[in-house]
Structure formats: C-alpha cells, structure tokens
C-alpha positions in Angstrom: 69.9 63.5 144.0 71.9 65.9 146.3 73.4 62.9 148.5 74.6 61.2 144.9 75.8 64.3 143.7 73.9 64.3 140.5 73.2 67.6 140.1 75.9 69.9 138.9 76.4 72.9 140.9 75.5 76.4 139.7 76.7 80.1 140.4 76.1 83.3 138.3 78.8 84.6 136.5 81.1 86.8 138.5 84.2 87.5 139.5 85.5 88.8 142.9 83.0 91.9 143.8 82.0 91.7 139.8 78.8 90.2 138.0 77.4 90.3 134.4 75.3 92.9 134.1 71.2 92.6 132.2 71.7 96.4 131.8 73.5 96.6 128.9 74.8 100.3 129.5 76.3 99.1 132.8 78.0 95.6 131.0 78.7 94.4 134.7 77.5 95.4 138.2 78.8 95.1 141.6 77.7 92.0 143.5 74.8 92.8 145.9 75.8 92.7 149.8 79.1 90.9 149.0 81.6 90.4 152.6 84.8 90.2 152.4 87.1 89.4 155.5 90.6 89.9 156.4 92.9 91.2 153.2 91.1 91.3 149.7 92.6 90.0 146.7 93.0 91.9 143.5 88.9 90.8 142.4 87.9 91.8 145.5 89.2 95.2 145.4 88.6 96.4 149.4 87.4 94.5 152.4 84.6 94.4 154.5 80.9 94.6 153.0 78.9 95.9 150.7 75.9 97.5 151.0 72.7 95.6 149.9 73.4 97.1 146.0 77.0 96.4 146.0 78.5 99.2 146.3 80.9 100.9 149.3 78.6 102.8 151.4 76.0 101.8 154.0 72.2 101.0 153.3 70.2 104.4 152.3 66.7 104.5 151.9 65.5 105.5 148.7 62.9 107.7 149.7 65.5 111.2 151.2 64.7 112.0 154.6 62.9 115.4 154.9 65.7 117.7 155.9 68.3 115.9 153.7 70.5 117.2 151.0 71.6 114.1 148.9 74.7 114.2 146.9 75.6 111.2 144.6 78.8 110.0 144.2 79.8 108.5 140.1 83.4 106.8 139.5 85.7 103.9 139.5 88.4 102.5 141.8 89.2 106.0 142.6 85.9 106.8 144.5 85.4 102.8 145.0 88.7 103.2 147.2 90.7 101.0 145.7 93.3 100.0 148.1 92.3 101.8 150.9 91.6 99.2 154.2 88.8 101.1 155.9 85.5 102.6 153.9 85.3 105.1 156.1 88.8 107.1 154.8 87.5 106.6 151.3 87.3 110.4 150.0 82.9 110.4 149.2 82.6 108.9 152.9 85.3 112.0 154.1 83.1 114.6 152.1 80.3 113.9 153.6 81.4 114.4 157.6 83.5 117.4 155.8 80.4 118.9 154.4 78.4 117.6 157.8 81.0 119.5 159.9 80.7 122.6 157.5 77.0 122.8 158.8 74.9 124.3 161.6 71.7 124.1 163.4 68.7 124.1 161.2 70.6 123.5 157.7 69.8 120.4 155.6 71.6 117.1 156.7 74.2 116.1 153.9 74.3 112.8 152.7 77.0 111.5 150.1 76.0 108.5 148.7 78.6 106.4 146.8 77.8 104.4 143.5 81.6 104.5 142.5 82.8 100.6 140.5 85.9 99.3 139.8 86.6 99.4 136.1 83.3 101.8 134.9 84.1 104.3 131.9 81.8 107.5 132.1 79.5 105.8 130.5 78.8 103.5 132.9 78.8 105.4 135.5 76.2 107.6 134.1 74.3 104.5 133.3 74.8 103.9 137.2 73.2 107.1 137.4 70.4 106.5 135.6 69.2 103.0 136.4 70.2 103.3 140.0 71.1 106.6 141.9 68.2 109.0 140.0 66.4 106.7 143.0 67.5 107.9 145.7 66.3 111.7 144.8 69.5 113.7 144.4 70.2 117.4 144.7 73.7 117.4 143.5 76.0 114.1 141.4 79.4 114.4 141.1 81.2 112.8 138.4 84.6 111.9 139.9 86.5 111.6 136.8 89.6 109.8 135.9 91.7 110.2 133.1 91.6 106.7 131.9 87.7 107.0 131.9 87.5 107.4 128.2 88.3 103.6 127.5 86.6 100.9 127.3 84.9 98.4 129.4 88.1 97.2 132.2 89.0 94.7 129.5 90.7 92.2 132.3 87.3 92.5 134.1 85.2 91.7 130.3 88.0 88.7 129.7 87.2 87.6 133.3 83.5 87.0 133.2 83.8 86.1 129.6 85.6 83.1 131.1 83.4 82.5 133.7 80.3 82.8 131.1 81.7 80.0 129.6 80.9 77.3 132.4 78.6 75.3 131.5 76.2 75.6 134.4 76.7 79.7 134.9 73.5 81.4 135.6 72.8 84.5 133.5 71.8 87.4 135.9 68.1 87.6 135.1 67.6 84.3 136.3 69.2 85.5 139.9 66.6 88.6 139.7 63.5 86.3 138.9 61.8 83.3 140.3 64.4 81.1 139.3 66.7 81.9 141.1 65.8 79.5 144.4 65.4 76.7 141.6 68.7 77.3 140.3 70.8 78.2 143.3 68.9 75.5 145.3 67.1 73.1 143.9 69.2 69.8 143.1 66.5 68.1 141.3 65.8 71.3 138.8 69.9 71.8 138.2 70.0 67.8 137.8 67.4 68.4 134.8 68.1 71.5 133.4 72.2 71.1 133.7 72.7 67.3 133.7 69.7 65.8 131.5 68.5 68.8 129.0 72.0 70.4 128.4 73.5 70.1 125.1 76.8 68.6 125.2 80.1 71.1 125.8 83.3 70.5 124.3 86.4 71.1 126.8 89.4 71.9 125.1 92.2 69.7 126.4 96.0 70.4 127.0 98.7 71.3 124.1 99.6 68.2 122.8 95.9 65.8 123.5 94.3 67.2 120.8 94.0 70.8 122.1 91.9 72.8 119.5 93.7 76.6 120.1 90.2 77.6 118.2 88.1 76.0 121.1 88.3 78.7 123.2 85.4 80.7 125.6 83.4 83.1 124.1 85.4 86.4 123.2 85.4 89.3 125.4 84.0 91.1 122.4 80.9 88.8 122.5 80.1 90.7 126.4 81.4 94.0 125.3 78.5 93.8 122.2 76.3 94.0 125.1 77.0 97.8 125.1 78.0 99.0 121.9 75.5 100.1 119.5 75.1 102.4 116.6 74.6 105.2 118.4 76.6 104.9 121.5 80.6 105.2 121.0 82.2 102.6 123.3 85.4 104.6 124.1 87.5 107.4 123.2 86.6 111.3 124.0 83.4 110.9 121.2 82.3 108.3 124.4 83.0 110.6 127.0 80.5 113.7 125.1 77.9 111.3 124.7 77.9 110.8 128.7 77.8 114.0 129.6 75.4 115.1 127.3 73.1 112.5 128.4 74.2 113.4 132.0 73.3 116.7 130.8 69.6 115.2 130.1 69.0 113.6 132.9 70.1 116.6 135.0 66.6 118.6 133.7 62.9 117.7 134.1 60.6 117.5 131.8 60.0 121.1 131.8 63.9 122.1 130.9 64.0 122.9 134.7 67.1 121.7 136.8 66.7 118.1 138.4 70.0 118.5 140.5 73.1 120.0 139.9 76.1 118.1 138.2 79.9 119.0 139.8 82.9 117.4 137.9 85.7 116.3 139.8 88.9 115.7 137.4 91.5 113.3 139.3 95.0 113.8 137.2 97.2 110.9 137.0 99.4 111.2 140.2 102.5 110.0 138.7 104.7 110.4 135.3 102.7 113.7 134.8 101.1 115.4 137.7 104.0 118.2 138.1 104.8 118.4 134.3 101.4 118.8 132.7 102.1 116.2 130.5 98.1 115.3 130.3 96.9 119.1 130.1 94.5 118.3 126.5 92.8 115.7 128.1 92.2 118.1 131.1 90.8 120.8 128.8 88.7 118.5 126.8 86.6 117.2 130.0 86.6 121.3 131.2 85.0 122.4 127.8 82.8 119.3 128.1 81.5 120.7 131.8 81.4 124.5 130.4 79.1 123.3 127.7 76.8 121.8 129.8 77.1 124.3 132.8 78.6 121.4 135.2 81.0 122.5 138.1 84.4 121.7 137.5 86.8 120.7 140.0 90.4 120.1 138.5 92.1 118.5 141.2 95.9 118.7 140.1 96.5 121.8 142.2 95.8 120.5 145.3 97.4 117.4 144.7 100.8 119.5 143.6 100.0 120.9 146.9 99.4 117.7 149.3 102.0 115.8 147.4 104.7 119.1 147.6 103.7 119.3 151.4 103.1 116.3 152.7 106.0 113.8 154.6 104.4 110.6 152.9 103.1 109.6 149.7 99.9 110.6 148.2 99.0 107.9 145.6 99.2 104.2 145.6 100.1 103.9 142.2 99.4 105.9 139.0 96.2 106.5 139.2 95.1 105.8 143.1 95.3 107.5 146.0 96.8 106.8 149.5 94.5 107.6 152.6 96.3 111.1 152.5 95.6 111.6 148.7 91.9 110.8 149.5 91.8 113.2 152.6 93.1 116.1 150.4 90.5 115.2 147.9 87.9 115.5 150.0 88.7 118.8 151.6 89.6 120.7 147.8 86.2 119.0 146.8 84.3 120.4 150.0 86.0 123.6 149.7 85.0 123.8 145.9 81.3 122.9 146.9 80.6 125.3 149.5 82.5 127.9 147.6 80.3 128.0 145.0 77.4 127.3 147.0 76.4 124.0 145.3 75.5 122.4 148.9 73.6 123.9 151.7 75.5 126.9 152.7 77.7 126.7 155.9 76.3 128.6 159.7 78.3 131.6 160.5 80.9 130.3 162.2 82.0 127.4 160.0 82.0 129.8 157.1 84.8 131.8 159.0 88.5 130.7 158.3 92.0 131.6 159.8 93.5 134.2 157.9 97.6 134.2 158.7 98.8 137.5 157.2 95.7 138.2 155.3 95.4 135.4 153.3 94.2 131.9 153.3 95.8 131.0 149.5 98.3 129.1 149.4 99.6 125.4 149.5 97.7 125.6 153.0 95.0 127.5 152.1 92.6 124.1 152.0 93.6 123.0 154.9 93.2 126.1 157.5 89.7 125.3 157.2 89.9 122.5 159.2 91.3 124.2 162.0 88.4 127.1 161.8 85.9 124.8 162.2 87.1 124.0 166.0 88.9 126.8 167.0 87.3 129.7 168.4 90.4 131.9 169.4 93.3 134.6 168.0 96.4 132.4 166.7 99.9 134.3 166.5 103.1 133.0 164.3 106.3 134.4 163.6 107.7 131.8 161.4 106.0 129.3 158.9 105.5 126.6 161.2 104.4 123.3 160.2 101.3 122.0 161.7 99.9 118.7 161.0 96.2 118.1 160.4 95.0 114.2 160.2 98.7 113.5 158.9 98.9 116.4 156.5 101.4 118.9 157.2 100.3 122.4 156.0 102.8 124.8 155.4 102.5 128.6 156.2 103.6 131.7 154.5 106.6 133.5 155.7 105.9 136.5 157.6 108.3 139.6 158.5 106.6 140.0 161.5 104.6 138.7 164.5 100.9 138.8 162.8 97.8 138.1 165.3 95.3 136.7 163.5 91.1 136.4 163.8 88.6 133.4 162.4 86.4 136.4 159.4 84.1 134.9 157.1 84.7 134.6 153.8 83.7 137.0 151.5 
C-alpha cells in the first residue's frame, strides 16, 4: 500500500507555527515543539524552536520549584517577538534576568514564563491563561496589551487554516491529541481506507474559464471563527476586551474571593503615526479604567517609548506595532522598574534597590536606565556635563548640571 502510493497523505491543519484549535476560546494554537532553521518566513514568525507547548520559551515544569516566584507572560507578536532573530532579546526573556539581576541571596528565584501568540485578541490570550498557564502555578500574569487587541481572530491567520481545513485528508486536532493520531499520521493502510475508500467524493473547483464554479469555494473563515463566538461572548470591539478582563478578573481569585495572583497590565502604544501625538489616547484610557476596576497594575508604556525612541541613535520599532531589539530592551527595563516599584515581585536585596542619583534625581528620560548601571557599580560617579553613555545600545541622556555634582548609589525611598 505505501510502496503503490495508495494511501493519500495526511497532516493536521496548520499553517507555519499555527494549528486549529479544539478549544474554542483559543480558535488556533501554536504548533507543539515546532523548529525552524535559518530565516523564518512570514507563517513562521521567528526562528529556532519551540518549546514542547509551542510557544517561545524553554521547557518549565508545571509543578514551581520551591523557592520560585512565577510570572506569566499573555500577548501576541509583540511578546511572541515578532521579528526579533534571537529568543533570548525578546522583552519576557529580558524581564526575567532583569528581575533575576534585581535579586539577592535568599529571595525567591523569578521565572517569566511566556505564553504570548501571533495573532491572539485578549480574549484569547486569557483563554491561554486559563486552559494552559493557570498550570504552571503563577504569582503574578501580565497582560502585555496591544492596541489592536480588541479585534478579532488575525483574520489572515482564520482565512489561512480555513483553506487548509478544506483538504480533503486534513486531520482535525482532536484526532492528533488521541489514539488516532499514529493511525492517521502513520498508518498507510488506515489513511488508504479512511481517505481513499470511505471518503465521500470532493469537488475541486477548476480554473476561470473550465467550468470554475466562483461559489465552489473552501469553507468561509466565518465557519472557524463560529468556533468562538457565542451569545454571550462578544468576539471583538472594547465590549470583547471587558469581558476578558473581567473573567481575568475571576480567575485572578480563589474560591474564597481571596487573591490567586496578581494581574499587571502592560499597554504597548502603536510606535508609529501616533506615539508622540496622542492620537490613540481613548483607547489608552479605556484599557486604564478597565485595570482600575478590577484593581490590575497598569503599565502605560508610551512614556518610555517617547523616551527610548527621543534618545536612542537607532530605531525602536520594526513597524507599527513591533519592536526592534532596542524597543524590546526598553520594554523590559520600564516593565521591571514598574514591578519592583510597586512591589508586585519579590522585592530587591539592599544594594540592587540602590540607584545612581545625578543631581538628586533619577527622573528623567534616563531615569529607567541608571538602574542598570546601579546594579554593578559600587562606587561615587562625578559629571559636569550631560554626557551620553550607552547601556546595551541605548544611549541615556543626563540632565544638565551647573556644577561638578558627586554622586552616591541611596536606595530608593
């Protein structure tokens, strides 16, 4: 049967790094343990590999290691690292040797665990939450939230596997989770019966002109996205966006009304035709009176952008709504610097709480940046001039002072 070449040959339906989901809150799902070598097209979003759930990070256990402080990661290409080469400059894997750096002898270890995807609306990434990450036992999820996160479904991702759906011998994704899958996948005599001899016949459209039907078409991305509306669930739109955080909200308390883990909202602005003009500002508020309702952190990130972007001698996005390497650096540190601020991870040891204070102050479009040099630097530093310095590619800019100013690592107060 295989050496005639009888049986037809099946796959599930994905596309790139993408698969039709069975949970219907989720509509598709990252494909488990994927590799991808050398440059990744546009489905495969980043190279290298995926850990054995799909997503960018390394394997965790589920069960936290004693002496562990989890922090779960929610969001799309943004935290996925769209366009970024190396998973390591990707701003949830920077967070977490920020935050690791921050601590001392004897504190919790922090983990940040990513469970960002391509394409997810809030509500799928708190479905994420839900049927995935509430395993792994966090103490702290943070939404990173995009302003396009109120629409739908990626509709070029639903059109994609819509079209894929439609071969003929595509294998739905609970077959792949259950005993049939080594049939399917493997089996030459089970695909020659199930795909060659039981099938009902398919009609193939042809080309313009030899009788193409333009009603003969694959199923409808509407047919996929039914998968995840329902009466009570809006699809898209801000009424979408309250629904997932109130049932963030939920799943943020135990039975007992008590806190499960904290929730920390990180808002990324669009980083061009708006981010210095405010054009976007009522979509901003909307998610911040979303957060105050429920008591989430908020982190509005289009200060420090204004301030990388103002500062920096390279670019700080990719395109509209991603980030370059630098834009995911100063991410990370105005996330961190939010965090330990208001004491949602383990507090800092002594001495990495301390941070340079040039002429009294650490505001400023450096201000997020001197704490990288208190964490190694154990000595008085004096300036006369604003002097560019350049941390990891980032050049922070001092304020003027009128005079020579010596100044010593104090904590924060």
């Amino acid at each position: 049967m295989r050496i005639a070449g009888a049986a037809p040959e099946v796959s599930p339906i994905r596309r790139g790094r993408l698969q039709l989901s069975d949970d219907p809150g989720l509509v598709f799902e990252p494909v488990p343990g994927m590799v991808v070598e050398g440059k990744a097209g546009l489905w495969e979003a980043w190279s290298g590999a995926a850990n054995r759930l799909g997503y960018r990070d390394r394997d965790r256990p589920a069960e936290k290691p004693a002496g562990t402080f989890r922090v779960v990661v929610l969001g799309d290409s943004i935290a996925a690292g769209w366009g970024i080469g190396r998973t390591a400059d990707v701003f949830p894997a920077l967070l977490e040797r920020r935050l690791a750096a921050a601590g001392g002898r004897g504190e919790p270890r922090v983990e940040v665990l990513n469970f960002a995807v391509a394409g997810y609306n809030t509500a799928q990434e708190v479905a994420t939450l839900a049927g995935r990450a509430l395993a792994f036992d966090p103490d702290l999820v943070l939404l990173a939230y995009c302003l396009n996160d109120r629409r739908e479904p990626d509709p070029r991702i639903v059109a994609a596997l819509a079209e894929e759906a439609a071969r003929p011998a595509a294998v739905a994704p609970s077959w792949l989770a259950s005993g049939l899958r080594r049939l399917a996948l493997e089996s030459a005599l089970w695909r020659w019966l199930r795909y060659a001899v039981l099938a009902e016949p398919v009609e193939v459209p042809g080309a313009p002109g030899e009788g193409f039907d333009p009603e003969a078409r694959p199923p409808a991305p509407d047919e996929i996205l039914d998968r995840f509306d329902d009466d009570e669930a809006p699809v898209a739109g801000p009424s979408m966006v309250e629904a997932a955080f109130d049932r963030l909200a939920g799943l943020s308390r135990d039975e007992g009304g008590g806190r499960r883990f904290a929730v920390a909202v990180a808002v990324f602005p669009y980083l061009r035709g708006g981010l210095f003009r405010d054009r976007f500002a009522d979509h901003h508020e909307h998610v911040a009176a979303l957060a105050a309702r429920h008591g989430f952190s908020l982190i509005d990130l289009r200060r420090p952008f204004r301030e990388c972007a103002a500062a920096a001698d390279e670019p700080i996005a990719l395109d509209r709504y991603h980030p370059t390497e630098l834009g995911h650096r100063c991410a990370a540190e105005a996330i961190a610097e939010r965090l330990l601020a208001e004491g949602l991870v383990p507090a800092p040891s002594q001495r990495s709480r301390s941070i340079v204070r040039l002429g009294g102050s650490s505001r400023g479009r450096a201000g997020a940046w001197v704490r990288l040099i208190a964490e190694r630097m154990a000595i008085p530093i004096r300036t006369t001039t604003p002097t560019p310095i350049h941390i990891g590619g980032m050049p922070a800019r001092w304020a003027p002072h009128a005079s020579p100013t010596t100044t010593m690592m104090k904590p924060i107060r």
